[in-house]
C-alpha positions as CSV (number, residue, x, y, z in Angstrom):
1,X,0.0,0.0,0.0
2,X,1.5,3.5,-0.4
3,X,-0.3,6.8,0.2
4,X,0.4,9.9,-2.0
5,X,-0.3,13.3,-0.7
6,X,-1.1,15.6,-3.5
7,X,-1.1,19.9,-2.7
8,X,-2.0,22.7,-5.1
9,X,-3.1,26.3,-3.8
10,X,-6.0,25.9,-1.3
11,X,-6.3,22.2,-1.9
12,X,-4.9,19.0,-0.6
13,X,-5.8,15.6,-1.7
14,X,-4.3,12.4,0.2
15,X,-4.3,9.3,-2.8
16,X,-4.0,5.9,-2.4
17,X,-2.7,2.4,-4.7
18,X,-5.7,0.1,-2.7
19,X,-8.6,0.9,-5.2
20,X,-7.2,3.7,-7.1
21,X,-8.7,5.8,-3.9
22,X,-9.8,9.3,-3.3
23,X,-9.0,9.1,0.3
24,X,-9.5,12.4,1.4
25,X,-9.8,16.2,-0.3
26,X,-9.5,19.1,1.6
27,X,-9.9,23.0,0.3
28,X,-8.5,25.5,3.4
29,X,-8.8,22.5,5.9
30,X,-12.6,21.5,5.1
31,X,-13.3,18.2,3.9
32,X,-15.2,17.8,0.3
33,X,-15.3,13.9,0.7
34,X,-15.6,11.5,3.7
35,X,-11.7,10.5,4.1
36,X,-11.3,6.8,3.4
37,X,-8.3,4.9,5.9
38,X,-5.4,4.3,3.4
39,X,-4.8,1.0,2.8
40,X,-7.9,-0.1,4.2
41,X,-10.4,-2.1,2.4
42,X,-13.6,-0.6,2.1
43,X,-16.9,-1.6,3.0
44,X,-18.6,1.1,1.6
45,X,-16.6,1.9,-1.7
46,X,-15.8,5.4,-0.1
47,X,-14.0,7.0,-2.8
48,X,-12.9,4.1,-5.1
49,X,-12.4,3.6,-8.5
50,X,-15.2,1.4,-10.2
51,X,-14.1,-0.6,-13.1
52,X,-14.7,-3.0,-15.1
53,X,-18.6,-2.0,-14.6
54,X,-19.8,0.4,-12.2
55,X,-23.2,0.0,-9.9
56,X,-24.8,-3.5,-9.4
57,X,-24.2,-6.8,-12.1
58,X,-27.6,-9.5,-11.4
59,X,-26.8,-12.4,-9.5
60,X,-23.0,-12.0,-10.9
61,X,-23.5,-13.2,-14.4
62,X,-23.7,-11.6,-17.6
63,X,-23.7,-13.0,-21.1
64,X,-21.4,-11.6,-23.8
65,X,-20.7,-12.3,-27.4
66,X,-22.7,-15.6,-26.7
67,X,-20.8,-16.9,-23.8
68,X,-21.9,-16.7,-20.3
69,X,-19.3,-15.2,-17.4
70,X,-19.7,-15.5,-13.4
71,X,-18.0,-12.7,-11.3
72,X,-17.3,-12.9,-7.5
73,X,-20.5,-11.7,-5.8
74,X,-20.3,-8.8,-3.1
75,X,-23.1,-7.8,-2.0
76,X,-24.4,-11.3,-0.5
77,X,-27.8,-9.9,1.1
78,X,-28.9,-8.7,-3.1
79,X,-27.2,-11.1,-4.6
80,X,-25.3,-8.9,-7.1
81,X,-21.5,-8.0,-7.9
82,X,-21.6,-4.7,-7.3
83,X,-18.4,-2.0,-8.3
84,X,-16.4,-4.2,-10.5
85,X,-13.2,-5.4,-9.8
86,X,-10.4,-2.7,-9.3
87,X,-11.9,-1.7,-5.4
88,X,-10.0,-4.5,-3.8
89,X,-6.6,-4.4,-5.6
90,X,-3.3,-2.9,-5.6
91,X,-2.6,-0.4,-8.7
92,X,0.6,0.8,-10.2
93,X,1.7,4.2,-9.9
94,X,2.8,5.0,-13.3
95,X,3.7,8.9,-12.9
96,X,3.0,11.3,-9.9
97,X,4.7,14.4,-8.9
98,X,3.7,17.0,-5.8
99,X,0.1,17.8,-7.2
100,X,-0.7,14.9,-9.4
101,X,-0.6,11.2,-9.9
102,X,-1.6,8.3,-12.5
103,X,-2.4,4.5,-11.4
104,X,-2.8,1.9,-13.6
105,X,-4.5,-1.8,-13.4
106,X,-4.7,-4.2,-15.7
107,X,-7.3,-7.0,-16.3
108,X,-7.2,-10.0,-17.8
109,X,-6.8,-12.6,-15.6
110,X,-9.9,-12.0,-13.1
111,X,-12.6,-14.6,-12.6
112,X,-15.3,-14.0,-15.0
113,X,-13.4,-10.7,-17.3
114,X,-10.9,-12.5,-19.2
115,X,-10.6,-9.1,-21.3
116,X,-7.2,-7.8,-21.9
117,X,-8.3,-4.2,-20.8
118,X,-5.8,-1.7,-18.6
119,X,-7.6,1.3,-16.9
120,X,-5.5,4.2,-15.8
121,X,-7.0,6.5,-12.8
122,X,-5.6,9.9,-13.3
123,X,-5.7,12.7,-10.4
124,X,-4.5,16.1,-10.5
125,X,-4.8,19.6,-8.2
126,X,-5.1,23.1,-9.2
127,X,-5.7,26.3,-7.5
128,X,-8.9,25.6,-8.8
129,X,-10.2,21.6,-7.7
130,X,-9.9,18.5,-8.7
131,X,-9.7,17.2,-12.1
132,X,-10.1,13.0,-12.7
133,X,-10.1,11.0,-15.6
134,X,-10.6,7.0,-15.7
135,X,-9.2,5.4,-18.7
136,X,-9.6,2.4,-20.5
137,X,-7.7,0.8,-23.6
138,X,-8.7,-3.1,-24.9
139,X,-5.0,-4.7,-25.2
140,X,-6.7,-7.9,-26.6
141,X,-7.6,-9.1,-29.8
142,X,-11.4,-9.6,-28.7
143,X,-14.2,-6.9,-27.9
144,X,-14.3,-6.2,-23.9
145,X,-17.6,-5.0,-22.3
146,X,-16.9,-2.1,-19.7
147,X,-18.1,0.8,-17.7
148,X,-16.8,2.5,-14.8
149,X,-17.4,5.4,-12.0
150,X,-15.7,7.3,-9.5
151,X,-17.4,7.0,-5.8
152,X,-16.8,10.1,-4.0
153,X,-18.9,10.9,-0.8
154,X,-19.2,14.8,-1.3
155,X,-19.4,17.3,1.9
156,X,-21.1,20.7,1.2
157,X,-20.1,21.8,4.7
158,X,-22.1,22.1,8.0
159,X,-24.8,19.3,8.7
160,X,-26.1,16.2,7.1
161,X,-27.0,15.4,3.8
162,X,-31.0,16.8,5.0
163,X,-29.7,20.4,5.7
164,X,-28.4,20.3,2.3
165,X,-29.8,21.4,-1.4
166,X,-28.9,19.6,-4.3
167,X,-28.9,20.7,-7.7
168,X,-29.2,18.4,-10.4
169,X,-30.5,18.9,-14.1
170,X,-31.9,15.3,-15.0
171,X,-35.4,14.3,-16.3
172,X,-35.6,10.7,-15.5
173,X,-34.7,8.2,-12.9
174,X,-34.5,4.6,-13.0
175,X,-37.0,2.7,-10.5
176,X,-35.2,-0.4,-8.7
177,X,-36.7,-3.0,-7.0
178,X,-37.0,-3.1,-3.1
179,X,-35.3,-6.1,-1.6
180,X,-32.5,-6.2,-4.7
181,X,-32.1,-2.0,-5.7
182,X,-31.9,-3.6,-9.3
183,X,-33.4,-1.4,-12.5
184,X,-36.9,-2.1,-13.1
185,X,-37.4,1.0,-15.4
186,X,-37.3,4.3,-15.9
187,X,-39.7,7.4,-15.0
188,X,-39.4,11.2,-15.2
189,X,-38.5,13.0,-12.2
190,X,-41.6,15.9,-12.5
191,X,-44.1,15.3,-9.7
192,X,-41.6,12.9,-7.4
193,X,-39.3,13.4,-4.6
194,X,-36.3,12.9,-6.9
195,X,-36.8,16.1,-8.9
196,X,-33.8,18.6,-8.1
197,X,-34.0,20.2,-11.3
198,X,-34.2,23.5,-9.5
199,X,-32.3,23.0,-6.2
200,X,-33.9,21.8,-3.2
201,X,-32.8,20.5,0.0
202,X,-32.3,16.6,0.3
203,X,-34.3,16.4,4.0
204,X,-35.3,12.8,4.5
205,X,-35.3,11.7,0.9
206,X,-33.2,8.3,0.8
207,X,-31.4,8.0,-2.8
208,X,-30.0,4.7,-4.1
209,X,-31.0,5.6,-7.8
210,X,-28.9,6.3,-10.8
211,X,-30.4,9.0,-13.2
212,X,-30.4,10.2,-16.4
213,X,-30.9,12.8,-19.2
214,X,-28.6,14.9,-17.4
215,X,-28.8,18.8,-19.0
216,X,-25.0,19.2,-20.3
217,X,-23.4,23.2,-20.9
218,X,-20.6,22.5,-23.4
219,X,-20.8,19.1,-23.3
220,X,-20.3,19.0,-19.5
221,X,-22.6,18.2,-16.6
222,X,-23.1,19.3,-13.0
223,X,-24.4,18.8,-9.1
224,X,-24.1,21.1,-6.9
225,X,-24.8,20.9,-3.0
226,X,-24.7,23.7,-0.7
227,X,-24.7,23.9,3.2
228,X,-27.0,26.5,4.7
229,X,-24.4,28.9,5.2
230,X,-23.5,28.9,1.1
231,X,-20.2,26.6,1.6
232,X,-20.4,23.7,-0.8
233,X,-19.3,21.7,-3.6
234,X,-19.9,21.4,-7.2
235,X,-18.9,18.2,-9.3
236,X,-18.7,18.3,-13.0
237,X,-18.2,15.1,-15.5
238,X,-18.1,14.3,-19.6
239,X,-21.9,13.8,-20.5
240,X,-20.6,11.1,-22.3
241,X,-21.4,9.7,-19.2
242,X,-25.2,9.4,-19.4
243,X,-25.8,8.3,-16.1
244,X,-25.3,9.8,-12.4
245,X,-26.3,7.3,-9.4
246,X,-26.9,9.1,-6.2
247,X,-26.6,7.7,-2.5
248,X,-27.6,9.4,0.7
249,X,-25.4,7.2,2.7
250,X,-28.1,5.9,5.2
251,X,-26.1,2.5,5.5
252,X,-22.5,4.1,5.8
253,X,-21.5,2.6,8.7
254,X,-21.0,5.3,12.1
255,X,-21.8,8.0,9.7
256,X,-25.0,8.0,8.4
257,X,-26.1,10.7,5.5
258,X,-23.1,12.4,6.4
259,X,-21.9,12.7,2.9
260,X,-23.6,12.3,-0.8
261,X,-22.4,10.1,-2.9
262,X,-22.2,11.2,-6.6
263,X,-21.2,9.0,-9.3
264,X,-20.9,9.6,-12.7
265,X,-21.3,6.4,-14.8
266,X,-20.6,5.2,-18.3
267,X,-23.5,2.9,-18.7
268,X,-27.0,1.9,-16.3
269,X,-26.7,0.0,-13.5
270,X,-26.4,-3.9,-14.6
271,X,-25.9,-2.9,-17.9
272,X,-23.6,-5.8,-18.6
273,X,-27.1,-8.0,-18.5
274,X,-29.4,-4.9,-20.2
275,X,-26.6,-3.2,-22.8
276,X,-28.4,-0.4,-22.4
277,X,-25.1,2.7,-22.3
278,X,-22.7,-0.5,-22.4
279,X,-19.3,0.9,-23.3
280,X,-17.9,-1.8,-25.7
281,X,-14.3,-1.6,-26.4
282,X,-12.9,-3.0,-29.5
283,X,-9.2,-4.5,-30.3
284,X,-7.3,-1.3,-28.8
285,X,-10.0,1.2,-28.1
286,X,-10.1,3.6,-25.5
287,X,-12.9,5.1,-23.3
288,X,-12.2,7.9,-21.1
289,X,-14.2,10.0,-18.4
290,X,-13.3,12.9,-16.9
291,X,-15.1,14.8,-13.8
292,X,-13.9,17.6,-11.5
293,X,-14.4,18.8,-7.8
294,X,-14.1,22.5,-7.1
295,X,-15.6,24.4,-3.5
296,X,-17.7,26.8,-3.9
């Protein structure tokens, strides 16, 4: 395990090899993210890298190119292999330097993803946030399914997630089932608790949903929470990425709703079953998505 601090103007970022980690962001001492332990495995994929496929994979099986795969399941209580594969391992540090770093992991070899695909995780501070990018590049001869996600816990500032308003241009949601939080479809966000199109606070709402038809400003979109005193944070991504899952944290353990997790995705959530957004990389392709973190 090795930890890499990271320092640019106001802003401090503490990086780690276990998962490609975020573990911690500061901006003048306040914390933008719940800090993850370095070099401690996660149990709730605090600030982790999410590749092969981000979000939840049914009962750990998916189908591809006619042949059937079986990951390592999870999340036994759902039944699902949630997060990919990169959370638990050690990646390479390829490059870093006093305000920026690149890992690198390589796949091939994992139960069920026999693709020859290497992701690089690329941080990198400025006086003015946090800029990301996961990449992906198919080494092998064969097509590779994929997707991925950062999972940042974001921290406006004084309170809890329900003192907080959240900002987020999308029209639709996708419904998931109770016992399993697997897609069961999709509905608009007009006339439900999950419309933020103009900025409300959270309050009690619970989130565990991954949304869509995100509103993009020169090909970029946004959320943006704020504390009641104005502090916050404001997260930016590709809108190649068509999808955004939110979490309130209720399960997080000793800190419940403390933080919001926001989580710009390549594809829906078990896509790898629906191909709906599936990123499919041919014989050397590349996929990239980039997102930011800036206080406000």
């Amino acid at each position: 395990m090795t930890s890499i601090e990271l320092t640019a103007g106001d802003y401090r970022a503490v990086v780690d090899t276990l998962g490609a980690t975020l573990s911690s962001l500061t901006h003048r001492s306040n914390a933008m993210i719940l800090p993850q332990v370095p070099g401690k495995k996660t149990v709730d994929y605090r600030g982790v890298v999410c590749v092969p496929w981000p979000n939840r994979m049914a009962d750990g099986s998916y189908t591809f190119e006619g042949k059937r795969y079986n990951v390592p399941i999870n999340e036994s209580a759902q039944v699902t292999a949630l997060h990919g594969l990169g959370y638990a391992r050690e990646w390479e540090v390829l490059r870093k330097d006093s305000s920026a770093v690149v890992f690198a992991i390589q796949f091939g070899s994992d139960p069920g993803y026999p693709f020859q695909v290497q992701v690089q995780a690329r941080y990198s501070l400025s006086e003015a946030g946090l800029t990301a990018q996961i990449h992906a590049v198919n080494n092998g001869s064969a097509l590779a399914p994929y997707g991925s996600c950062p999972h940042p816990y974001l921290v406006a500032g004084q309170g809890t997630v329900d003192d907080w308003t959240l900002h987020l241009d999308a029209e639709q949601y996708m419904k998931v089932s109770h016992k399993r939080q697997l897609p069961i479809g999709l509905a608009d966000v007009h006339g439900s608790f999950f419309d933020f199109r103009a900025g409300r606070k959270v309050g009690t709402t619970e989130i565990d949903h991954a949304f869509t038809r995100v509103a993009a400003t020169d090909g970029r979109c946004e959320a943006r929470i704020t504390a009641p005193n104005g502090e916050g944070i404001v997260m930016s991504w590709d809108s190649a990425a068509k999808w955004v899952q939110l979490y309130t944290a209720d399960s997080v353990d000793g800190l419940p709703r403390a933080g919001l997790a926001i989580e710009p995705m390549d594809c829906a959530p078990d896509a790898f079953n629906s191909g709906r957004d599936l990123v499919v990389l041919p014989s050397q392709g590349v996929h990239t998505l980039s997102w930011t973190l800036e206080a406000i």
